[in-house]
C-alpha positions as CSV (number, residue, x, y, z in Angstrom):
1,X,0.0,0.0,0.0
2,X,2.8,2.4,-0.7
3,X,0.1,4.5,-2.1
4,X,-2.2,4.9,0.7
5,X,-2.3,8.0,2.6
6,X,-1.5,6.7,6.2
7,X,-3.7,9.9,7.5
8,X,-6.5,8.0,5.5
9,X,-5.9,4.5,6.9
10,X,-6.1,6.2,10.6
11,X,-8.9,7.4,9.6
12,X,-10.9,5.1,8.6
13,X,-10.2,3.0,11.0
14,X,-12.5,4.0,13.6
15,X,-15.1,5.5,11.4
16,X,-14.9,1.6,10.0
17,X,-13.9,-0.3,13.2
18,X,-11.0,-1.8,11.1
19,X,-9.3,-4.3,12.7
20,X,-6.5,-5.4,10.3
21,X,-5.2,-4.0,6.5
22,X,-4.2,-6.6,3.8
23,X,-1.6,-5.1,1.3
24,X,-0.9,-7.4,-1.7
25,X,2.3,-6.5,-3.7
26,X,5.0,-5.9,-0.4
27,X,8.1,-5.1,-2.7
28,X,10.3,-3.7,0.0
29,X,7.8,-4.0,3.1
30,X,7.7,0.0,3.8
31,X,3.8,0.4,3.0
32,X,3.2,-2.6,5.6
33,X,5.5,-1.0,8.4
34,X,3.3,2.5,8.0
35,X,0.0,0.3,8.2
36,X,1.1,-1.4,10.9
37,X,1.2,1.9,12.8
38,X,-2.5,2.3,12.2
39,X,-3.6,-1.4,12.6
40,X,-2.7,-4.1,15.1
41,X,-2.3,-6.9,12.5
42,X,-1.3,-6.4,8.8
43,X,-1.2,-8.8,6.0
44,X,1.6,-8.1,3.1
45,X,1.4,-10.3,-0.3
46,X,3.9,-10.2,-2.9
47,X,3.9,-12.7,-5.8
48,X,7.6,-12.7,-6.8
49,X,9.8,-15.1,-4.4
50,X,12.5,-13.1,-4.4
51,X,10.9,-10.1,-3.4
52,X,8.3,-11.8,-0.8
53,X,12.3,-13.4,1.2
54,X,13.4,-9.8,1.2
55,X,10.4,-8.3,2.4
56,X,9.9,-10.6,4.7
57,X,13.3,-10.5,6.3
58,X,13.1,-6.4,6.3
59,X,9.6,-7.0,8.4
60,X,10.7,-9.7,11.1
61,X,10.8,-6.7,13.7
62,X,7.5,-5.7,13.4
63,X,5.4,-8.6,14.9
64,X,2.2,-7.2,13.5
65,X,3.1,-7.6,10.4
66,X,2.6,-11.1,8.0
67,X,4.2,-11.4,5.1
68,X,3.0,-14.3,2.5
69,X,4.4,-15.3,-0.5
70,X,1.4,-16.2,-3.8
71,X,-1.0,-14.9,-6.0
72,X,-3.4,-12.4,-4.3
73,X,-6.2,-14.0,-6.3
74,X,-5.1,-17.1,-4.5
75,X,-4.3,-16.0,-1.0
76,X,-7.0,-13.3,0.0
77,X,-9.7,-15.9,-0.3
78,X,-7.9,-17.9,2.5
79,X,-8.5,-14.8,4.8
80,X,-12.1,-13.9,4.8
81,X,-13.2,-13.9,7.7
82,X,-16.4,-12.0,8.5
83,X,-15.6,-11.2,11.8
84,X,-12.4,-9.3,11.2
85,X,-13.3,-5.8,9.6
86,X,-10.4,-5.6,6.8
87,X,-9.4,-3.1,4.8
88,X,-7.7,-4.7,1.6
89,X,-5.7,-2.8,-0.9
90,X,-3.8,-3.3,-4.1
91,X,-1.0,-1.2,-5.8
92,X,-0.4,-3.5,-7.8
93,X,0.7,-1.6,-11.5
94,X,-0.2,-3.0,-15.0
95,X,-4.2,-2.7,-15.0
96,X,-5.7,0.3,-17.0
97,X,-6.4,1.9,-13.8
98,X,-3.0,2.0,-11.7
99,X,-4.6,3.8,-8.5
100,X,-5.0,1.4,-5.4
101,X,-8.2,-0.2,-5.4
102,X,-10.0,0.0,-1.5
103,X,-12.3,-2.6,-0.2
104,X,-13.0,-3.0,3.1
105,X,-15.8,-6.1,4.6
106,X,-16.5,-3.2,7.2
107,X,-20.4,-3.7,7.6
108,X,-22.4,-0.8,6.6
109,X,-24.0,0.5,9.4
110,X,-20.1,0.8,11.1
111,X,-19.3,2.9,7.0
112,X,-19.3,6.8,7.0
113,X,-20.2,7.6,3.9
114,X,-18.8,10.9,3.7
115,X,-14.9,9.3,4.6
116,X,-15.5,6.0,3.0
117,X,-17.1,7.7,-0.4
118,X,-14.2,10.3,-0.5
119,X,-11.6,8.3,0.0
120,X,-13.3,5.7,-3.1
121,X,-13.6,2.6,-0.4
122,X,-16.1,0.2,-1.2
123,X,-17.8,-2.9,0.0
124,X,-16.6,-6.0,-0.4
């Protein structure tokens, strides 16, 4: 989430009552670190090996922080859970539309609109 204002996550947050942020495409680790600032548990994804082992060891300090190796498509599936308000998020480059794409599984009556509208987050 190297993209994501940090001022935004804290944010909605509360207005949300977010309890983790999944991040898919790590690279060095330094959009998990800020999240983890904000949220007490953080999920990082990163397709390439290579990149997931260097991430991975650049985040062993920061307990609240998971990194996993694999296709997004694959993984994120594995961590729906209902009872964990997420926010997910991709910056993840090559679509036609190379801004982050927000989701969170907050339910709605917990959603401001004005914050979550602005800020382009959506329902899961």
């Amino acid at each position: 989430m190297g993209n994501v204002p940090i001022d935004l996550a804290a944010e909605l947050r509360p207005l949300l009552n977010l309890e983790r942020a999944v991040e898919t495409g790590t690279y060095q680790g330094n959009g998990a670190r800020r999240l983890a600032e904000v949220f007490p548990s953080v999920i990082t994804i990163e397709l390439a090996q290579e990149l997931h082992q260097q991430a991975a060891e650049n985040l062993a300090d920061t307990p609240a922080i998971e990194a996993r190796p694999g296709d997004s498509r694959q993984v994120i599936p594995g961590l729906v859970d209902a009872s964990i308000p997420t926010l997910c998020g991709s910056t993840a480059t090559g679509a036609a539309d190379p801004r982050p794409a927000w989701r969170t599984n907050a339910p709605s009556s917990a959603r401001s609109p004005r914050s979550a509208r602005a800020a382009g987050v959506t329902a899961s």
